[in-house]
C-alpha positions, -999 to 999 in steps of 0.1 A, spaced: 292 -470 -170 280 -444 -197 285 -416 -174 319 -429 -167 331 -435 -206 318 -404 -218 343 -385 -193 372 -410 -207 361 -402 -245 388 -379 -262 366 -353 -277 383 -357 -312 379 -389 -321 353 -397 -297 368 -431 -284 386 -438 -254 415 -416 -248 449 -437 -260 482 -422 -244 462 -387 -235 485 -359 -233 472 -325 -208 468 -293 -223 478 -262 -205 437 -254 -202 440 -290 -182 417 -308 -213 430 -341 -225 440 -350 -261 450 -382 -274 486 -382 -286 481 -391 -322 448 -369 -321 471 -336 -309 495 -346 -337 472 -350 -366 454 -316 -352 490 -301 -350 502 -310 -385 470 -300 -400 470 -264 -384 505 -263 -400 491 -272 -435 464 -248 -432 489 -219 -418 512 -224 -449 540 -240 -431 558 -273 -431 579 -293 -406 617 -294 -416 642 -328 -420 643 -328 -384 606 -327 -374 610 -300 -349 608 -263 -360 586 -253 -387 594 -229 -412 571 -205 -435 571 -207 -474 596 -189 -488 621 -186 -453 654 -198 -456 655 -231 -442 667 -235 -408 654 -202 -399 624 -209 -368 604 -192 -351 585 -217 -329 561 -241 -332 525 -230 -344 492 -227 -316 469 -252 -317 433 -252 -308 414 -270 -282 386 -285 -294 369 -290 -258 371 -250 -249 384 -236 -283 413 -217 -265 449 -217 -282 472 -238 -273 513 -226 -276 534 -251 -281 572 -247 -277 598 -263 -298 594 -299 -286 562 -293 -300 539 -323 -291 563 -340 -269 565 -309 -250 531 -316 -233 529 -339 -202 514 -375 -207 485 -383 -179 492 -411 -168 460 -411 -138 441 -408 -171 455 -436 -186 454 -461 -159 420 -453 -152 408 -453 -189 431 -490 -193 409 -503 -164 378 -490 -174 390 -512 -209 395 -541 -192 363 -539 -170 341 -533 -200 356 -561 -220 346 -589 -193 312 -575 -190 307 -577 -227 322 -616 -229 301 -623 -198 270 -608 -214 280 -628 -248 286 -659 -229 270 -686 -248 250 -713 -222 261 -750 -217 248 -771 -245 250 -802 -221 232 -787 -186 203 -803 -176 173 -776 -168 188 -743 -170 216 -739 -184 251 -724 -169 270 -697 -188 295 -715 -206 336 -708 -199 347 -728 -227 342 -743 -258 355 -769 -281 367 -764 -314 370 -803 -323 337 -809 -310 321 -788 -335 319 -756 -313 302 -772 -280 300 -751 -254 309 -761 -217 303 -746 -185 328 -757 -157 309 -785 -141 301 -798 -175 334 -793 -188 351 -818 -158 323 -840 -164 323 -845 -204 353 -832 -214 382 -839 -191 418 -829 -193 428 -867 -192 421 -895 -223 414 -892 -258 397 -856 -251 431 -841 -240 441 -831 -274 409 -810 -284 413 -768 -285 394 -753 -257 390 -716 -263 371 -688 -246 334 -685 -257 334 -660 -289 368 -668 -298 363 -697 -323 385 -695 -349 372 -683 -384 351 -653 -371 367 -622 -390 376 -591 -374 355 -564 -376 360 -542 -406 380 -505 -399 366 -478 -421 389 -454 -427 385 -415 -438 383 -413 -478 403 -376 -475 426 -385 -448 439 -420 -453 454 -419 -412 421 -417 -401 392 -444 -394 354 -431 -396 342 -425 -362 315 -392 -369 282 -385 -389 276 -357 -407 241 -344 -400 240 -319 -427 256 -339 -459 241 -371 -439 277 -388 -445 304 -407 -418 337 -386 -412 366 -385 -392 375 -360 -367 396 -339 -388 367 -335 -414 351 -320 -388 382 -299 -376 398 -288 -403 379 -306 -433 353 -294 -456 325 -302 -430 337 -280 -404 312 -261 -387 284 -288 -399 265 -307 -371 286 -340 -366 270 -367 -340 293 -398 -324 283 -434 -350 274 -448 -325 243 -421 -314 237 -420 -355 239 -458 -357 213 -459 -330 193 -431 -341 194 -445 -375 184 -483 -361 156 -467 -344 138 -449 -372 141 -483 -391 129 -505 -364 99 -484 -358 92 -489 -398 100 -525 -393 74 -523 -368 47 -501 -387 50 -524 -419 45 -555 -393 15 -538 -384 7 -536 -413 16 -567 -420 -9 -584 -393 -37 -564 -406 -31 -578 -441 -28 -613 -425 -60 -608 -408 -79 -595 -443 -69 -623 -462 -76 -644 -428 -114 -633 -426 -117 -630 -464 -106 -673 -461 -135 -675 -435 -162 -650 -461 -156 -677 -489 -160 -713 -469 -188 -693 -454 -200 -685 -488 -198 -727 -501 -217 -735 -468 -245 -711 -480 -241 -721 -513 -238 -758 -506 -272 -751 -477 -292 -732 -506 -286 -754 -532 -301 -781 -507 -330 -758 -501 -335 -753 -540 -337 -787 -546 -356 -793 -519 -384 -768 -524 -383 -781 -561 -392 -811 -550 -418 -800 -530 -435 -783 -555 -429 -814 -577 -447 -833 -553 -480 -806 -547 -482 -805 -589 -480 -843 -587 -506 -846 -561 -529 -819 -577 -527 -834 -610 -537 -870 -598 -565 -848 -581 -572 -830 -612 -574 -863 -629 -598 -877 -609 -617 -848 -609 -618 -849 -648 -629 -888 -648 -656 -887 -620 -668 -854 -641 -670 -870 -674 -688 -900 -655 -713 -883 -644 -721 -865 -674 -719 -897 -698 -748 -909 -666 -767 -877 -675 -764 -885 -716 -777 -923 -707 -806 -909 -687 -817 -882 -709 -821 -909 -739 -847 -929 -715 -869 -899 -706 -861 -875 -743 -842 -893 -766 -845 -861 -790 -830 -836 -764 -800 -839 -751 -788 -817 -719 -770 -788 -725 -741 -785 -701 -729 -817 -710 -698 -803 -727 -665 -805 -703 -649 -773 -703 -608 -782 -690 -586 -764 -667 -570 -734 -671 -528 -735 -664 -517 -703 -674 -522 -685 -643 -501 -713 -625 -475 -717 -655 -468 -674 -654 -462 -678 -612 -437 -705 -621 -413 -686 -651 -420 -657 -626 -401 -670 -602 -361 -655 -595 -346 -681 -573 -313 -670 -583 -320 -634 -571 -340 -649 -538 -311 -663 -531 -284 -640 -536 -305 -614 -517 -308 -637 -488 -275 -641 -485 -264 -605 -485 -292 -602 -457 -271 -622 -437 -239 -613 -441 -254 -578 -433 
């Protein structure tokens, strides 16, 4: 079908040739296209058509005074084109063109509403391509089994608007541009080298001719692609971000676990050593008494067998902490820790 519509696209304005007329080097023009192309070769040449739209005259020739009409150039293989005094209408429509080109129209046209068919709203499984659809019943869409079903031509249904899928009311039209310098003429080119839409005359006879001009459709497409593959980087992107913030989530419930399972620990060893100072200072204790009991024995003897000499290591010397306490205000649980944890994150 591309193939097909780029041999039945006027080479002017790019669309599908309307009424083409047949040039005498056997290229096809588009009526109004050959007109617009024919007036403005007159405007450039310094001439002007007279009150009866058929011979034109130069500046400053009495009027009525011709000398045919001027050549125009084919835009397909640049050769000039004579026309006689009919001027345009002097040219021979193609009609073979124009049949072919009017089904090619209507073929295109049902391939596009079957390929914008909407499915049934009411099929069970898979849905049906819908044929109609109901403008009281707040846009339902029916295929043709569903449609004799739930919507018959008889009863209180009758009087609902059935209309083609994609021809609801209330959808506008789509919007014409037309050409800023020649008002007659809708946008249908891009210029590559001011990166601006023109018409075909713009590109003829206009202040971009001889720039690089692509169809709006390729520039639409090429322009759509360049952003989609953007879209697609900054979705990338997007997904690595997601995942960052994802894993940096996991890192910090990670982190309370550890912090929660250390603080445990702390208290926990804490308590332990609690415990061994407990335990060591009830044995210390004991220690202490069953020391000074002996040595009060000793003093009770020595009075029997000297009372005048008393023995000399009877004084109890204590225990000595400091070694212990230093250990203890030594100890960096708060940097243990922390460097443990980066261990394991490693």
């Amino acid at each position: 079908m591309e193939a097909l519509e780029s041999e039945l696209t006027c080479p002017m304005c790019l669309d599908l040739f309307e009424s083409p007329l047949q040039l005498p080097c056997l290229h096809n023009l588009c009526r109004k296209c050959i007109q617009d192309l024919d007036f403005y070769t007159k405007k450039v040449d310094g001439t002007e058509e007279d009150a009866h739209g058929g011979v034109a005259a130069e500046k400053g020739e009495p009027a009525g005074q011709t000398e045919g009409e001027a050549p125009v150039t084919c835009p397909t293989c640049g050769r000039e084109v004579p026309l006689d005094e009919r001027g345009v209408d002097g040219l021979s429509r193609n009609m073979v063109l124009q049949n072919i080109v009017d089904r090619f129209r209507d073929a295109k046209d049902k391939e596009k509403q079957g390929a914008q068919a909407p499915p049934c709203q009411l099929c069970e499984g898979d849905p049906r391509p819908a044929v109609k659809v109901c403008v009281n019943c707040d846009g339902l869409a029916y295929c043709e089994d569903c449609l004799a079903t739930f919507h018959p031509a008889r009863g209180p249904l009758a009087r609902h608007t059935l209309v083609p899928p994609g021809q609801q009311p209330g959808k506008a039209e789509p919007k014409v541009v037309m050409c800023a310098e020649h008002a007659d003429e809708k946008v249908n080119l891009y210029c590559k080298a001011d990166e601006m839409p023109v018409c075909a005359l713009c590109k003829l006879v206009g202040k971009h001719q001889g720039h690089e001009v692509a169809a709006m459709s390729d520039a639409y497409k090429e322009k759509k692609d360049v952003l989609v593959n953007e879209v697609s980087a900054l979705k990338d992107r997007n997904k690595e971000i997601s995942q960052f913030v994802t894993d940096m989530r996991g890192t910090c419930v990670e982190v309370q676990e550890q912090n929660k399972k250390w603080q445990e620990k702390l208290v926990q060893g804490i308590a332990r050593l609690g415990k061994i100072l407990e335990e060591r200072k009830n044995f210390l204790a004991k220690a202490i008494s069953e020391a000074v009991k002996s040595t009060r024995e000793r003093v009770e003897k020595s009075h029997d067998t000297d009372p005048l000499a008393a023995p000399a290591d009877w004084m109890f010397k204590g225990c000595d902490f400091s070694r212990e306490a230093k250990a203890l205000e030594a100890m960096d649980m708060c940097g243990q820790y922390i460097l443990t944890f980066c261990c394991h994150l490693q």
